[in-house]
C-alpha positions in Angstrom: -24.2 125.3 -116.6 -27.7 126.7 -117.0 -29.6 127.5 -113.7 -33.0 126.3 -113.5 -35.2 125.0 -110.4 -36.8 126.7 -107.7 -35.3 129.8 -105.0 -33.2 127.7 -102.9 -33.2 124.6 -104.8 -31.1 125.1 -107.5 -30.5 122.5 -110.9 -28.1 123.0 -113.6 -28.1 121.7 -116.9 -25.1 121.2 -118.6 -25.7 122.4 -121.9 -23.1 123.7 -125.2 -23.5 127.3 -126.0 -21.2 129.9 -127.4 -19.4 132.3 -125.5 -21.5 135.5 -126.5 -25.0 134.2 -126.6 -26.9 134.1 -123.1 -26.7 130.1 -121.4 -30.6 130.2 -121.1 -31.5 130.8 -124.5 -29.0 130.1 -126.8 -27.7 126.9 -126.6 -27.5 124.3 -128.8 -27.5 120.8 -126.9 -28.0 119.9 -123.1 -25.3 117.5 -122.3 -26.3 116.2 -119.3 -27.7 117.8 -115.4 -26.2 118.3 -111.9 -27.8 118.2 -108.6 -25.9 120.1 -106.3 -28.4 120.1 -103.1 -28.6 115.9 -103.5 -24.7 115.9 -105.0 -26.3 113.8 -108.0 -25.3 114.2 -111.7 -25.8 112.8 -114.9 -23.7 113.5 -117.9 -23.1 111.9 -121.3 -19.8 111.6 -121.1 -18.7 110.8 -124.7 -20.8 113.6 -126.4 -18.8 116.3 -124.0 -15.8 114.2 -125.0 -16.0 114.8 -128.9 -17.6 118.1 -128.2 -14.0 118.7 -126.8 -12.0 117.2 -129.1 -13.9 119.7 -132.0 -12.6 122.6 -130.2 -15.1 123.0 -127.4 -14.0 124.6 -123.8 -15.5 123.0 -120.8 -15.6 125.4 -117.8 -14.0 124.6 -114.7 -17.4 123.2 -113.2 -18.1 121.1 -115.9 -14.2 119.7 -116.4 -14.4 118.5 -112.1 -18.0 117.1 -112.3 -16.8 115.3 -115.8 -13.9 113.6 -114.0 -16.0 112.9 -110.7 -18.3 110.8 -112.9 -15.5 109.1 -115.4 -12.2 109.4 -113.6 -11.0 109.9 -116.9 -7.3 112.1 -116.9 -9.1 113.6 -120.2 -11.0 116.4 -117.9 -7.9 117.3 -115.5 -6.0 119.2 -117.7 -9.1 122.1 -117.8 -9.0 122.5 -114.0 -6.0 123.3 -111.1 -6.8 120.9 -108.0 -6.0 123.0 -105.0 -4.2 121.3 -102.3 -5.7 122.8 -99.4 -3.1 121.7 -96.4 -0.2 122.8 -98.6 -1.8 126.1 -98.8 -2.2 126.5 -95.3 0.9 125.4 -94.4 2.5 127.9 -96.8 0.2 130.7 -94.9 1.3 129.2 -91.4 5.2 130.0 -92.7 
């Protein structure tokens, strides 16, 4: 995710990059954007897809927005869901 927008009105990009090059400047595609103040996105799923499939790692941002827009099973292997009233039954024990 690349961070653009205004102080306190943030807007990502979702963009492919390499690991050592800096997410503003070096990347090679934008892949789609995410509102998180409006909880809007847009992303073309099929490009991160075979972006994937050709070796590609998604973060963990990118793998839960993915599967909120597609529901696909694709994206869940690259992210743990957290169960949060398991966990705090296991802290109440």
């Amino acid at each position: 995710l690349s961070r653009h927008g205004r102080v306190h009105r943030p807007f990502y990009r979702v963009v492919l990059t390499e690991h050592t090059k800096p997410v503003k400047s070096g990347y090679q595609a934008v892949l789609g954007w995410y509102d998180p103040i409006n909880h809007k996105q847009d992303l073309d799923i099929d490009t991160i897809k075979s972006w994937i499939e050709k070796w590609a790692q998604p973060s963990t941002r990118v793998a839960k927005l993915a599967f909120k827009v597609s529901s696909d099973n694709f994206f869940k292997k690259y992210y743990t869901e957290k169960d949060i009233k398991r966990a705090k039954k296991k802290q109440e024990d």
